[in-house]
C-alpha positions as CSV (number, residue, x, y, z in Angstrom):
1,X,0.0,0.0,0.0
2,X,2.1,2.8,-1.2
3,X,-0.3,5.8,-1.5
4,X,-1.6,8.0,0.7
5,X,-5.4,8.5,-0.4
6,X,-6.4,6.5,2.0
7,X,-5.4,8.2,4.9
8,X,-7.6,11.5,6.5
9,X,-6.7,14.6,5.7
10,X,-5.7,16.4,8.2
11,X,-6.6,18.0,11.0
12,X,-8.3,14.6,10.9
13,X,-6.2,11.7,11.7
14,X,-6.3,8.0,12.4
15,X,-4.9,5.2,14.6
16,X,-1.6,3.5,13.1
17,X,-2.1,-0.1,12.1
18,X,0.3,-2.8,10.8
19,X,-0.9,-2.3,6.9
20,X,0.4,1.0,7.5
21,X,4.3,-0.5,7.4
22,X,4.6,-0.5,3.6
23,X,4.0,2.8,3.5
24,X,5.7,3.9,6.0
25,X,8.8,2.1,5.1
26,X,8.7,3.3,1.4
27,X,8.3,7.0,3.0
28,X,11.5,6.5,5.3
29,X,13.6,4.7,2.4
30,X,12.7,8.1,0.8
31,X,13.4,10.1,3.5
32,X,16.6,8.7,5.0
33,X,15.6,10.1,8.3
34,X,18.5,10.5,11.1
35,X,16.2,10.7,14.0
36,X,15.6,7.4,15.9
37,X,11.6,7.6,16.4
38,X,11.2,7.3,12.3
39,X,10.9,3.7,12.0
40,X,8.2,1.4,11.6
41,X,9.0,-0.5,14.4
42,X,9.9,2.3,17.0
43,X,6.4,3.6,16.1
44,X,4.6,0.1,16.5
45,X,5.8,-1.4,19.8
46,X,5.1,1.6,21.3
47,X,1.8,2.3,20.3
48,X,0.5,0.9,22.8
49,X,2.0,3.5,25.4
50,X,2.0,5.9,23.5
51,X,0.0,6.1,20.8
52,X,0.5,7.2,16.9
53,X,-2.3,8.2,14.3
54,X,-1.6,9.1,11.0
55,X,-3.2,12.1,8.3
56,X,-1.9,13.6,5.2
57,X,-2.0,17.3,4.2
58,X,-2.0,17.3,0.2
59,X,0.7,14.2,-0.2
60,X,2.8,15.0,3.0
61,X,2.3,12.3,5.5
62,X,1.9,13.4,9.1
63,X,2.7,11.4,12.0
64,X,1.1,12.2,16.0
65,X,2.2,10.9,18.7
66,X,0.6,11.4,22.3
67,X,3.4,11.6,24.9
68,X,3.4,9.2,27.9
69,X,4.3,11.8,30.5
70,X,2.5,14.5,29.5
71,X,-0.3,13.2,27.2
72,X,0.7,16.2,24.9
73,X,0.7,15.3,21.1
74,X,3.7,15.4,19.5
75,X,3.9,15.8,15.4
76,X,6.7,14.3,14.2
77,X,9.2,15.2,11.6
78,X,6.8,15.2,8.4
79,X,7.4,12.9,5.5
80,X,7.4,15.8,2.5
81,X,10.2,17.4,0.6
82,X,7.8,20.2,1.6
83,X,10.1,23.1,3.4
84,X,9.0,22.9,7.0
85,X,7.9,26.8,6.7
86,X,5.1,26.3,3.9
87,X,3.9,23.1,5.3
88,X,3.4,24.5,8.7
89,X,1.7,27.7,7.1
90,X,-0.6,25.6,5.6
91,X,-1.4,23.5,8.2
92,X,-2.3,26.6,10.2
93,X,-5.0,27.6,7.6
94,X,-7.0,24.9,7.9
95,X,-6.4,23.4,11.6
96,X,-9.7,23.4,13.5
97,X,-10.5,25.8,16.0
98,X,-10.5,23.4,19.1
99,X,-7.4,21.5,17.8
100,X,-5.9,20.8,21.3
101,X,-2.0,22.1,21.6
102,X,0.5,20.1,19.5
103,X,4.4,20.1,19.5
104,X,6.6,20.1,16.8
105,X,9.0,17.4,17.9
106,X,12.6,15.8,16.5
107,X,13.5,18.6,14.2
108,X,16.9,19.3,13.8
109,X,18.9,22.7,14.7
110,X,18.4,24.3,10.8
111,X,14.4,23.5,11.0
112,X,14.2,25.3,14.3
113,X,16.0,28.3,12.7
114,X,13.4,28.6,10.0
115,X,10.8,27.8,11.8
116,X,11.9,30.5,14.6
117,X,12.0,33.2,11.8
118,X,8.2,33.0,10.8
119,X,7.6,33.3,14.5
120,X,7.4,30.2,16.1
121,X,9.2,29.0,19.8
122,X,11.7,26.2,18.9
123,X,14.0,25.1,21.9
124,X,16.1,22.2,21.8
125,X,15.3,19.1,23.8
126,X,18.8,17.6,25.4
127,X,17.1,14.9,27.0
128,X,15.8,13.2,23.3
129,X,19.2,14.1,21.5
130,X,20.5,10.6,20.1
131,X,23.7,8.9,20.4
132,X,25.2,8.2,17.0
133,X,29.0,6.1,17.2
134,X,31.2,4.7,14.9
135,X,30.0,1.2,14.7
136,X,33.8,0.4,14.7
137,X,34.6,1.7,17.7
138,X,31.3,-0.3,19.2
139,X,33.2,-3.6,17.9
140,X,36.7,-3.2,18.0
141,X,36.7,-1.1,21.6
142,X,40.0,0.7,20.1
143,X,42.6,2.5,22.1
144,X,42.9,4.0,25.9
145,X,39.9,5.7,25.8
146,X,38.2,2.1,25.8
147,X,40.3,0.3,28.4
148,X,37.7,0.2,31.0
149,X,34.9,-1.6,29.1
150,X,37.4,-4.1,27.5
151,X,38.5,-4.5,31.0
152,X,34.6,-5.4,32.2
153,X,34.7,-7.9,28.8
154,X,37.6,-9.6,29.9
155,X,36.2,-10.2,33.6
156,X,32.9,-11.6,32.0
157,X,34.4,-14.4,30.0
158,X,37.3,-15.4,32.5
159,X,34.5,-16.3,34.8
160,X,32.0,-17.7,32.6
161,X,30.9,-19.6,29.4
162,X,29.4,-16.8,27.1
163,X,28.5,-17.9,24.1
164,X,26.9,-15.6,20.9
165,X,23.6,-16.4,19.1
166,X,21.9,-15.0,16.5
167,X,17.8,-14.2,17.6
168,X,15.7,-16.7,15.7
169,X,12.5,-18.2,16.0
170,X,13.8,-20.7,18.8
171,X,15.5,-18.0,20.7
172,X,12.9,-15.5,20.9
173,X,11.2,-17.4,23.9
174,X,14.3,-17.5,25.7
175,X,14.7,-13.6,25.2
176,X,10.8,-13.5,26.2
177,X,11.7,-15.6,29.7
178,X,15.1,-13.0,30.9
179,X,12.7,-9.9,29.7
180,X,9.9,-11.1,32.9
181,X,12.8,-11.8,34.7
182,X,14.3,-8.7,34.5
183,X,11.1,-7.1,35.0
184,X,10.2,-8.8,37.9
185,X,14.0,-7.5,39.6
186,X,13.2,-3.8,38.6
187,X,9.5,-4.1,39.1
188,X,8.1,-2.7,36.2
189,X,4.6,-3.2,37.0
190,X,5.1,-0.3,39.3
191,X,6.9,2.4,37.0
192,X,4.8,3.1,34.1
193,X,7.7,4.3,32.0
194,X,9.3,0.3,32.2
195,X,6.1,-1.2,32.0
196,X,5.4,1.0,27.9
197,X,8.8,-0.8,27.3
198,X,7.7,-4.6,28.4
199,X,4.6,-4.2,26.4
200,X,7.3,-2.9,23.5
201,X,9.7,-5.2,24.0
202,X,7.1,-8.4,24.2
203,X,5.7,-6.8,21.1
204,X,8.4,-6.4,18.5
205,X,9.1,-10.5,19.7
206,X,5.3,-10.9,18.8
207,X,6.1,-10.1,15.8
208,X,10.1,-10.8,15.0
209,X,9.4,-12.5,11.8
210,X,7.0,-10.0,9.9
211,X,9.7,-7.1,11.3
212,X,12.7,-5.5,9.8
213,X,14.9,-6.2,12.8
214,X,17.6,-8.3,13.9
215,X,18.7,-9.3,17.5
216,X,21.6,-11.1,19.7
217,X,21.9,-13.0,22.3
218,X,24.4,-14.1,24.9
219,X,24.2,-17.5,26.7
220,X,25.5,-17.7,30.0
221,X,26.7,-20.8,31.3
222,X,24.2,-22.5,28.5
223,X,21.1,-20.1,30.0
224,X,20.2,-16.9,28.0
225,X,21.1,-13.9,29.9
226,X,21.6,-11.2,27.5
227,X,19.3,-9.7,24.1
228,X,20.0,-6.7,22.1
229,X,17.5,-6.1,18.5
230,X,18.4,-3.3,16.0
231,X,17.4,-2.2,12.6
232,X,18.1,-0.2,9.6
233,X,17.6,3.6,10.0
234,X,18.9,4.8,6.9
235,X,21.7,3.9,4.5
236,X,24.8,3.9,6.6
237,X,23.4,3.8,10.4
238,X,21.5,1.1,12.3
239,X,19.3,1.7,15.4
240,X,19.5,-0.2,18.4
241,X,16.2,-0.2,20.2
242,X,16.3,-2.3,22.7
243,X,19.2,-4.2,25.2
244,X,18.7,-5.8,28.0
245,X,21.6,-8.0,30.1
246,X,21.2,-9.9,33.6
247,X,22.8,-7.1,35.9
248,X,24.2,-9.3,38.5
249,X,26.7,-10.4,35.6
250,X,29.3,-8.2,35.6
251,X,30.4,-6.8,31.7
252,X,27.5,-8.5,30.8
253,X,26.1,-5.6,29.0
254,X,29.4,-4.7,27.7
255,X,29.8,-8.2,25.8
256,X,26.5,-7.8,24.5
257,X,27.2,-4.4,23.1
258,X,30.6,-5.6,21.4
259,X,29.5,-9.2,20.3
260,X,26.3,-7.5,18.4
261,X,27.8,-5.3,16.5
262,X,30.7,-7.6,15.7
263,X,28.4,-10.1,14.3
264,X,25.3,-7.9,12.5
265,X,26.6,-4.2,12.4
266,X,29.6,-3.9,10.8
267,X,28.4,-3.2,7.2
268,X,27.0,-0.1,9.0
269,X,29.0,3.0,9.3
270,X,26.7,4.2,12.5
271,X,24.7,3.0,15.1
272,X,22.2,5.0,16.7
273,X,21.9,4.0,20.4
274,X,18.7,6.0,20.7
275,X,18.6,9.3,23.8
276,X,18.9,9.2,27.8
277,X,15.5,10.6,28.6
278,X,17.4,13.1,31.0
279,X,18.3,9.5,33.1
280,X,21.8,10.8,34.7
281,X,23.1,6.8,34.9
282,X,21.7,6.4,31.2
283,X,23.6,9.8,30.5
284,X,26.7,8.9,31.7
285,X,26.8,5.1,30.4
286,X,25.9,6.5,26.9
287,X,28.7,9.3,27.4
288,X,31.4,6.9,28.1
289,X,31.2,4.8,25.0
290,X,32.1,8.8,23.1
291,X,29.8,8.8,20.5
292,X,31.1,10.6,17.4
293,X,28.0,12.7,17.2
294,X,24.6,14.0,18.9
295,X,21.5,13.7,16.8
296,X,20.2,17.5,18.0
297,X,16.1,17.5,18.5
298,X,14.5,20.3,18.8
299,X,10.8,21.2,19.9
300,X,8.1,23.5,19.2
301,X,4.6,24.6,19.7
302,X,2.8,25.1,16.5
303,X,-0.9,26.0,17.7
């Protein structure tokens, strides 16, 4: 399904279902977006939490998604060749009088300069900045400034048997099993924001197969203790969405890191390792691994 007269026109939109993917995937082949959000699957899992509609203005595909915090709507980056200056105009003329408040999220530093010039707020948003590294440096842990997490490696497999797999259809249960486990250590069923990602994570395994991802694993000792799932996000850089290791296993989460990208990344240039949410311990683990550039984000009102 590759046009777009089937969707609303806005300000009308609609809820995002799986038909929407071939669409959507054409659209971001198109767009090569840098921003970790734009992918079918980042949209999809987390639908559930936070939920994504779809409407068009014209051909331009617009994408809305209500924030889990806040319950604000967020428009994301739109899928046009469209300047971002015109399109907005336009969708000024003709957005309904009790349209509730929506924010212009994940555009990048020259879009909030425009956009600022025809009189709208854009400020940028730190927290939701992504982490873009050299996938080499991710695999090959080069030089002093890595010392410390080859160090953690090290520790991990002189103590035990670690052994790499690829995710497959046998493996995803195992992955499934150490995801409740974890959850039950960090108690996610009590903090909403680790709940959204349970229900994310159990959905992108629901459906591993008919999405464009790909996932490894670490056996511990002959048990699964570690799972890490990534995708394309444009030409040269893959996304990681999702790790999660067994924290009482130290380097753990280092191994799985290096062993991933050794074994599925390296015909990327980049990997994306997604924001910190403002998390100070996310910060400052995604800080030491030196990422060769920030993804800047930048937000706006636009009603």
């Amino acid at each position: 399904m590759n046009g777009t007269d089937y969707l609303p026109e806005f300000p009308k939109f609609r809820n995002l279902a799986f038909e929407d993917k071939a669409l959507l995937d054409t659209l971001f082949k198109q767009m090569q977006p840098q921003i970790s959000e734009l992918t079918f699957t980042n949209l999809f899992v987390w639908n559930e939490a936070e939920p994504v509609q779809l409407s068009r203005h014209d051909k331009t595909v617009l994408l809305q998604r209500k924030r889990i915090r806040d319950g604000k709507n967020l428009l994301l980056p739109s899928l046009t060749e469209q300047p971002i200056t015109a399109l907005l105009e336009d969708l000024k003329k003709v957005t309904a009088e009790n349209q509730p408040e929506m924010l212009l999220y994940g555009i990048d530093a020259e879009q909030a300069k425009h956009i600022s010039a025809i009189g709208y707020q854009a400020e940028p948003d730190r927290d939701n900045w992504d982490y873009v590294y050299l996938s080499t440096d991710l695999a090959d842990l080069p030089g002093d400034k890595y010392h410390s997490k080859r160090n953690f490696i090290t520790r991990c497999l002189s103590t035990y048997k670690c052994e790499y797999a690829k995710i497959d259809a046998e493996v995803v249960d195992d992955c499934l099993q150490l995801q409740t486990q974890w959850c039950n250590l960090r108690r996610c069923d009590a903090v909403p924001s680790l709940e959204a990602e349970n229900k994310a994570i159990k959905t992108i395994f629901d459906n591993y197969e008919q999405l464009a991802v790909s996932g490894g694993a670490v056996y511990v000792d002959d048990k699964l203790e570690a799972f890490t799932l990534a995708e394309r996000l444009n030409d040269d850089t893959a996304v990681i969405h999702f790790e999660k290791a067994n924290p009482q296993i130290t380097g753990l989460y280092q191994l799985i890191n290096q062993w991933f990208c050794q074994n599925a990344l390296r015909t990327f240039t980049f990997v994306n390792r997604e924001q910190d949410l403002g998390v100070p311990g996310l910060r400052k683990a995604k800080l030491s691994y030196h990422p060769h550039h920030m993804v800047e984000k930048y937000l706006a009102s636009i009603t």
